[in-house]
C-alpha positions in Angstrom: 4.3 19.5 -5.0 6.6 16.9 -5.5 6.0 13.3 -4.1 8.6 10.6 -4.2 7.4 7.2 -4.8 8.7 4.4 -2.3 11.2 2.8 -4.4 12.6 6.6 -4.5 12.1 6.6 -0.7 13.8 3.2 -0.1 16.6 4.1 -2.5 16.8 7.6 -0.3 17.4 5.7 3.1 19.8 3.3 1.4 21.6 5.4 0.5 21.6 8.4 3.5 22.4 5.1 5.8 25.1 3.7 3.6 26.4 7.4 3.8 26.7 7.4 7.3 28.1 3.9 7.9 31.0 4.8 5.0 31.3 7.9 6.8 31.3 6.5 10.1 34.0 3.4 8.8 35.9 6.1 7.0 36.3 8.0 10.3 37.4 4.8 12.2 39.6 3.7 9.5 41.5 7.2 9.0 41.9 7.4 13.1 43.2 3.4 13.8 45.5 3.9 10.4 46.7 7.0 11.7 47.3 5.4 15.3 48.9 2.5 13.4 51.0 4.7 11.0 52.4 6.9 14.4 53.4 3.4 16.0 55.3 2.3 12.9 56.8 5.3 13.1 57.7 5.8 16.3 59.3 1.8 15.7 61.0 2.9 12.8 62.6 6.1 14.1 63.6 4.1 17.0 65.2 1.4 14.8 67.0 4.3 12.6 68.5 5.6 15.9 70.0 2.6 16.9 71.4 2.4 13.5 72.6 5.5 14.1 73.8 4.4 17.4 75.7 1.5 16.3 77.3 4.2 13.1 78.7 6.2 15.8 79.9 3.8 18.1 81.6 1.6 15.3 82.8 3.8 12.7 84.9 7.3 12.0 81.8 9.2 11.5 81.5 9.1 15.4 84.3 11.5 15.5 82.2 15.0 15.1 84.4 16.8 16.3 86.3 15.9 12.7 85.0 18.7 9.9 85.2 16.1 7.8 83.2 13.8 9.8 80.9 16.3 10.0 80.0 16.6 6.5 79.6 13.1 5.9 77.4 12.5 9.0 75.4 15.1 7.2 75.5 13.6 3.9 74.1 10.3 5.6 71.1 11.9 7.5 70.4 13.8 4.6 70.5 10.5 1.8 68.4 9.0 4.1 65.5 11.9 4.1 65.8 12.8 8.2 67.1 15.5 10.5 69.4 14.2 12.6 70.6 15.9 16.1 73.9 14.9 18.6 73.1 16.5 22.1 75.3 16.3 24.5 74.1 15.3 28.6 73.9 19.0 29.2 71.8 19.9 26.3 73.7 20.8 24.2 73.4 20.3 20.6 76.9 18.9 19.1 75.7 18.2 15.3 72.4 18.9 13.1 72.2 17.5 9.4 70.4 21.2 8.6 72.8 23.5 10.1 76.4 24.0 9.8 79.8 23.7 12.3 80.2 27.5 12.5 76.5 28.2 13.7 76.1 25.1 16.3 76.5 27.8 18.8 73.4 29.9 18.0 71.3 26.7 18.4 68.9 26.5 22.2 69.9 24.5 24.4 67.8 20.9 23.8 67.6 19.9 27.0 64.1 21.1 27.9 62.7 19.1 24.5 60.0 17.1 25.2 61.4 13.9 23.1 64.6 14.3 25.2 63.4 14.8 28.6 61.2 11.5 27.9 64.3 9.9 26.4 66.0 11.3 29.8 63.5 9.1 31.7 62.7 6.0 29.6 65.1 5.9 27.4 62.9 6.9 24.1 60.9 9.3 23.6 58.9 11.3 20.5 57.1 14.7 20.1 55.3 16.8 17.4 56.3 20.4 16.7 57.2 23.2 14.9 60.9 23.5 15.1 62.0 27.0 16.5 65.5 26.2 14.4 63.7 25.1 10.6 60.3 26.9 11.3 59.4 24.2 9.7 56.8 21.0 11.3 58.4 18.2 12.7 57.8 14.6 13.7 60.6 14.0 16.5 62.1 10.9 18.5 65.2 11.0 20.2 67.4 8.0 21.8 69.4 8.2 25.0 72.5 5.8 24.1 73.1 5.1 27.5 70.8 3.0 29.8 72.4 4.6 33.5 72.4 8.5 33.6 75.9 9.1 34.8 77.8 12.7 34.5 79.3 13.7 31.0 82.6 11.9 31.0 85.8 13.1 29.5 85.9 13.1 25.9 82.1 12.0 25.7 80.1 14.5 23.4 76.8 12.9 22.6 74.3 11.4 25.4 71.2 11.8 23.4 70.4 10.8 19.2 67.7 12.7 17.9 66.0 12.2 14.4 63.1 14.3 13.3 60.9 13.8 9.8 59.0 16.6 8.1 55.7 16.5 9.0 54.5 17.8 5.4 55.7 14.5 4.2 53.5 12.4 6.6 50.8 15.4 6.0 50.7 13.9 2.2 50.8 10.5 2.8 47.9 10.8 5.2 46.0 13.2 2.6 46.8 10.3 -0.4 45.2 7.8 2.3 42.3 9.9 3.2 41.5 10.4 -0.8 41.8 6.5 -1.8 39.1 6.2 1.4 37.2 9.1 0.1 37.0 7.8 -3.7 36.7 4.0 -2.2 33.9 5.0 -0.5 32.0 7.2 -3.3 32.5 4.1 -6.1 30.5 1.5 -3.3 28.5 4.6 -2.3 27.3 4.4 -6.3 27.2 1.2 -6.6 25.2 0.0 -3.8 22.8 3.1 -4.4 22.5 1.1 -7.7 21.5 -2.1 -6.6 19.6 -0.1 -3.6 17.5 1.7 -6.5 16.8 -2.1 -8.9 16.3 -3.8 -5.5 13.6 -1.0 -4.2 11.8 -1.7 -7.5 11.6 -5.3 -6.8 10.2 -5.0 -3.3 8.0 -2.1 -4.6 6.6 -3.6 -7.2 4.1 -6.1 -5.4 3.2 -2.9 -3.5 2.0 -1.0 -6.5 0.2 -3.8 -7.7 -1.6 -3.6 -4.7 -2.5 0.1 -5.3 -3.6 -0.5 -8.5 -5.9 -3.6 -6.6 -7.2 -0.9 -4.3 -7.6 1.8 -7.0 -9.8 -0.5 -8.8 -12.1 -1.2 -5.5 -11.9 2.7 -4.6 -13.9 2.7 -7.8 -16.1 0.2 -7.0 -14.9 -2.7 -8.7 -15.1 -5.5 -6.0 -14.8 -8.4 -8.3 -11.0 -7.9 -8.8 -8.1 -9.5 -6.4 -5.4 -9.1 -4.8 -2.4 -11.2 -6.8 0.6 -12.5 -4.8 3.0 -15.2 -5.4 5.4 -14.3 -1.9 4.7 -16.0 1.3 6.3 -12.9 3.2 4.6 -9.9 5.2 3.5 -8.8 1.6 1.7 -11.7 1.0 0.2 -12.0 4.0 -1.3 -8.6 3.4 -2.6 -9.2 0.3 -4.3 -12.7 2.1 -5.6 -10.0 4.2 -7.0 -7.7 2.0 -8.4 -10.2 -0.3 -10.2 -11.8 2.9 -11.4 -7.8 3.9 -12.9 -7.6 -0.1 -14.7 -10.8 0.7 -16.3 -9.4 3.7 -16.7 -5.7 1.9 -18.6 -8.1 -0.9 -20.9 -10.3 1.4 -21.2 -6.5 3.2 -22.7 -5.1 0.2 -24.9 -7.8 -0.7 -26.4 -7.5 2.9 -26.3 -4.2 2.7 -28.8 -4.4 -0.4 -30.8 -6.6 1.3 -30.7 -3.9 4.4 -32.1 -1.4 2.3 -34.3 -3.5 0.3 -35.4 -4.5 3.9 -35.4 -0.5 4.7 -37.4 0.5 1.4 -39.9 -2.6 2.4 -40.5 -0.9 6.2 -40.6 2.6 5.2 -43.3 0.8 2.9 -45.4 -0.7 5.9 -44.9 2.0 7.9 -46.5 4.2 5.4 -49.2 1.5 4.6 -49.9 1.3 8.3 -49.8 4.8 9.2 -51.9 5.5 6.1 -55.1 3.3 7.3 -55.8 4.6 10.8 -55.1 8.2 9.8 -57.3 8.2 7.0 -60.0 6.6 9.4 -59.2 8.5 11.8 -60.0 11.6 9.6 -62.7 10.0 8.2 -64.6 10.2 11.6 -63.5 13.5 12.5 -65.1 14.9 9.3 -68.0 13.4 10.1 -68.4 14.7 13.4 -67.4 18.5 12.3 -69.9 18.4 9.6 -72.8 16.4 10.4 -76.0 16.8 12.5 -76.6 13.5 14.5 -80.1 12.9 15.7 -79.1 11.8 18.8 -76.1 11.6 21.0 -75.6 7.7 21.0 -74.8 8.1 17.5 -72.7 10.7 17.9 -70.8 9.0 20.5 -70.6 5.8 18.4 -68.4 8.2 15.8 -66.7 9.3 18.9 -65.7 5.4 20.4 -64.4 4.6 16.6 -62.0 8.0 16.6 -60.9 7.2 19.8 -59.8 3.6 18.9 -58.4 4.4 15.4 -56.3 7.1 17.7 -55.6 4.2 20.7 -54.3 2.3 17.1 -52.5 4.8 15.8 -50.8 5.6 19.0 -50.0 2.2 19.8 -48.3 1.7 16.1 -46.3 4.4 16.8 -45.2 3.2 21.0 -44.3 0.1 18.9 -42.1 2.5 16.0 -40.0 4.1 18.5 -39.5 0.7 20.8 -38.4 -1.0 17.6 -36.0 1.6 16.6 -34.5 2.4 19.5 -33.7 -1.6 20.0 -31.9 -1.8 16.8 -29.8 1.3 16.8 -28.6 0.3 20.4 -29.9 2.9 21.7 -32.6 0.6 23.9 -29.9 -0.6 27.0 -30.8 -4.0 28.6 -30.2 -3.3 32.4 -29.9 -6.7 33.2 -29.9 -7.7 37.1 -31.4 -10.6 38.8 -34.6 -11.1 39.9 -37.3 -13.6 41.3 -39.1 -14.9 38.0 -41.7 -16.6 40.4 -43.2 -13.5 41.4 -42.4 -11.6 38.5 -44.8 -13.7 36.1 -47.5 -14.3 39.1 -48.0 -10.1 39.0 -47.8 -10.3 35.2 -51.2 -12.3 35.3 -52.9 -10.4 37.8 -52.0 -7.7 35.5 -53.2 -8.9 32.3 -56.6 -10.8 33.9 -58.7 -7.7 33.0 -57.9 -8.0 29.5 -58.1 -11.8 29.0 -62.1 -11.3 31.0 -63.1 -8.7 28.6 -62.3 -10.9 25.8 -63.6 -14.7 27.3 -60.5 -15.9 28.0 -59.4 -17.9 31.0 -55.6 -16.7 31.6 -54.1 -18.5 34.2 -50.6 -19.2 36.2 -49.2 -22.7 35.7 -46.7 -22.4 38.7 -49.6 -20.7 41.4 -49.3 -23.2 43.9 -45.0 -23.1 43.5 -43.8 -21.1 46.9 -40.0 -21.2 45.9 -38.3 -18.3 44.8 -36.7 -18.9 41.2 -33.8 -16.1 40.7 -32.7 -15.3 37.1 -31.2 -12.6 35.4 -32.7 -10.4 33.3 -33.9 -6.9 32.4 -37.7 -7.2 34.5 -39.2 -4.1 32.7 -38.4 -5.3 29.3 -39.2 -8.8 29.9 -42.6 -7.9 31.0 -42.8 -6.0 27.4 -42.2 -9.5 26.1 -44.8 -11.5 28.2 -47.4 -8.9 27.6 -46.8 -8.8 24.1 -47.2 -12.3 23.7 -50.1 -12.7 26.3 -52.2 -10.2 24.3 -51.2 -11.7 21.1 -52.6 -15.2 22.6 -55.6 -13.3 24.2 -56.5 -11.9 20.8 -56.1 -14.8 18.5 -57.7 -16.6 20.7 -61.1 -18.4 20.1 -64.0 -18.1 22.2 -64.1 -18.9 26.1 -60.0 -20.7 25.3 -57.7 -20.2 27.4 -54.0 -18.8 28.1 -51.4 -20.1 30.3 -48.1 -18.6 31.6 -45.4 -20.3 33.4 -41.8 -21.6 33.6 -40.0 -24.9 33.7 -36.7 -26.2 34.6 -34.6 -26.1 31.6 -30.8 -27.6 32.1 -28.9 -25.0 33.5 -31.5 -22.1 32.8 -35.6 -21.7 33.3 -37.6 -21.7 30.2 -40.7 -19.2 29.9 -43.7 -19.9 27.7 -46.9 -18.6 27.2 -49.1 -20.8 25.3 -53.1 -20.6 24.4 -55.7 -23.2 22.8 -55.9 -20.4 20.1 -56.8 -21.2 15.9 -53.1 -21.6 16.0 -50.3 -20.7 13.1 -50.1 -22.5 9.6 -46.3 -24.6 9.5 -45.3 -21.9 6.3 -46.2 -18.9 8.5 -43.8 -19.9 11.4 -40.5 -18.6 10.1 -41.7 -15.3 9.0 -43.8 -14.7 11.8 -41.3 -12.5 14.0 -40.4 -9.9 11.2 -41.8 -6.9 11.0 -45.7 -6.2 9.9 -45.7 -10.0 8.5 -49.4 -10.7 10.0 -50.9 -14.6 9.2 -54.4 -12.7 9.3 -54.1 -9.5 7.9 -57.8 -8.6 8.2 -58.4 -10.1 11.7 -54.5 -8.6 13.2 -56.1 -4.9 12.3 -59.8 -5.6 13.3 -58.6 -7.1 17.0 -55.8 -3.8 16.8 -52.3 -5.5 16.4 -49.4 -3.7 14.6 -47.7 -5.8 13.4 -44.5 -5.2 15.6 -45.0 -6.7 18.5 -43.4 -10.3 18.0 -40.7 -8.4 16.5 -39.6 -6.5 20.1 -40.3 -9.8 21.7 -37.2 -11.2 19.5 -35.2 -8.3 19.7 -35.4 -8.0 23.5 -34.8 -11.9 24.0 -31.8 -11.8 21.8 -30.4 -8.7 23.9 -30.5 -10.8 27.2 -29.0 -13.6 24.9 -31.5 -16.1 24.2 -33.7 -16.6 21.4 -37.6 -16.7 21.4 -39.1 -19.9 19.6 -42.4 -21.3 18.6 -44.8 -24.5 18.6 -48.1 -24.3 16.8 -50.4 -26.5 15.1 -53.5 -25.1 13.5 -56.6 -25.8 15.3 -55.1 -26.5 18.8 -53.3 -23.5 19.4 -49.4 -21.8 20.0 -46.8 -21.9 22.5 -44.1 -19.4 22.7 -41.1 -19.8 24.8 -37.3 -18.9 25.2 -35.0 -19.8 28.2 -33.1 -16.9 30.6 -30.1 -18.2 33.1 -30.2 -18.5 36.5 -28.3 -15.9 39.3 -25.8 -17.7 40.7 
């Protein structure tokens, strides 16, 4: 199948419009020149009959009656390439150029011409016919020589001049007009579709380069660029595209990192699935195929199955969570809340915990009785505070303590949670919120941690718009905090 390129397409609508504007000019021009010609000739008819006119009135050949006056008024009508017609007030004709003395009385009656019945009634009129008399087409105008329409008098033959001119004359002179038009129009039809077709190439040209730009990046070359010199819409595009091949090229890179990032958690995930599992199995072979020698021991296997389970269950609670915040799928239903009350049942919650482990958790705002409004998503938020109060609960050292509160912070309320844990070494503290990066790796799986919890924490905090931060020093513990705006 046949594709035209674009400097074929431009050179197409060049020259299909220039086509229809010659045509369209062509068609004007032929009607106002033919308007124009009808006008000069109705003015020249009209001057011919009043030379007429003034022949009859001041010369012999006015006597018609004459035979040969006759002749030579014929001979003058005819040297000077027109019919020319005497009618009397009546109708009457009294002499035609084209037809002799003897047969004047064969001739209709004129009176009900068109030409004469306007020359009756404004003094000049003009018609276009065939004639009855010639059978031949005529252009007609006729004169009445007489400005007052009075009866015939004595002696008076003619009242009305008429002159007629073959139309097949006229017919050809339009036709030679028409065809200097028609070839006028063909030789700048060629010509402009000439400079239509070099000028197409010039304005295509930048666009094929472009192709060939975007051929080259179709097939993965993303170090080329797209070359310009214009400062047009062309330019601009190629501006454009050069500033999308930057963003393709920075896209790539990060998506290498992505799935060097990908290939590293599918890693971890692996790595982490692998240990509890393999525990896990490791107990339950033991209890299907050995013979305890008494049920504490037994039920010592059974404790340890059940927590490698309670691990692996967790690690995979934390999976989904993870995955469903990144691929959007987790929605923040943000509304507005009392924060006040919201952390005070937070701590009753998480007391249990913090007493089984020595740790004294408290609320730093107990003794607050305002109601602090903010807006947030409560059910995810307490995902955050519980992640990070077990994280301080676990890390903690023996009989330390936990506290959880909030503070005025500008226009917003900041929420920490801070402990008198071992605390975090300074080159641990930007890695800390990625995914499975543990400080301890030993102690983070003996207390039960997987690794993803302070990585929710900073996907959630980011959804509501903040970001989570941290203060630690090693030996005096950690405080994690991040700031959520007020309901107005």
């Amino acid at each position: 199948m046949f594709h035209p390129s674009l400097r074929v397409k431009l050179t197409l609508v060049h020259l299909l419009l220039i086509a229809a504007l010659s045509l369209a000019v062509g068609i004007f021009t032929l009607a106002s020149m033919q308007r124009f010609f009808k006008q000069r000739l109705a003015q020249n008819m009209e001057t011919e009959l009043q030379q007429v006119h003034y022949l009859l009135q001041h010369t012999a050949l006015g006597s018609i009656a004459e035979p040969m006056h006759y002749q030579e008024l014929s001979r003058y009508a005819n040297t000077s390439h027109f019919r020319l017609t005497l009618i009397d007030s009546s109708g009457v004709v009294r002499f035609d150029s084209k037809i002799s003395v003897d047969s004047l009385a064969l001739v209709d009656n004129h009176r009900n011409r068109l030409e004469v019945r306007m020359a009756l009634n404004e003094g000049f009129g003009t018609d276009q016919r065939l004639s009855s008399t010639l059978n031949e087409p005529f252009y007609y105008g006729a004169l009445r020589i007489k400005h007052n329409y009075l009866p015939q008098t004595k002696g008076e033959m003619v009242r009305f001049i008429r002159i007629a001119l073959p139309l097949a004359e006229i017919q050809r002179q339009f036709q030679d007009l028409r065809r200097q038009i028609v070839i006028a129009g063909l030789a700048a039809w060629l010509l402009i579709g000439c400079f239509s077709f070099w000028l197409a190439g010039r304005l295509s040209y930048p666009i094929q380069k472009l192709a060939a730009v975007a051929e080259k990046v179709r097939r993965g070359d993303l170090e080329v660029n797209f070359q310009h010199r214009s400062r047009d819409e062309l330019g601009e595009l190629a501006d454009h595209l050069n500033q999308m091949l930057n963003k393709l090229r920075r896209d790539m890179v990060q998506l290498r990192k992505l799935e060097q990032v990908r290939s590293q958690f599918l890693g971890n995930v692996s790595h982490e699935l692998r240990t509890p599992v393999f525990t896990l199995l490791g107990y339950l072979e033991t209890l299907l195929h050995s013979h305890f020698e008494n049920a504490e021991q037994q039920q010592e296997f059974i404790g340890k199955a059940y927590q490698q389970s309670s691990r692996l269950n967790d690690l995979l609670s934390d999976l989904i969570d993870i995955s469903r915040i990144e691929s959007g799928e987790m929605k923040m239903a943000i509304r507005s809340f009392d924060l006040h009350a919201f952390l005070a049942n937070q701590c009753d919650e998480l007391q249990k915990k913090a007493e089984q482990q020595h740790i004294a958790l408290s609320f730093a705002n107990v003794e607050a009785k305002n109601q602090v409004w903010v807006k947030g998503d409560p059910e995810h938020l307490s995902q955050v505070i519980t992640n990070l109060a077990e994280n301080a609960i676990k890390y903690n050292v023996e009989n330390g303590t936990v506290e959880i509160g909030y503070r005025e912070a500008g226009e917003g309320v900041e929420v920490y949670v801070q402990d008198t844990g071992r605390g975090i070494p300074e080159n641990h503290l930007p890695r800390i919120f990625e995914r499975f990066y543990r400080v301890d790796k030993e102690r983070s799986r003996a207390v039960g941690g997987t690794g993803l919890g302070l990585a929710i924490v900073k996907h959630i905090i980011e959804a509501h718009g903040g970001q989570v931060q941290v203060q630690s020093q090693v030996g005096k513990g950690s405080r994690f905090y991040f700031h959520l705006s007020r309901a107005k």
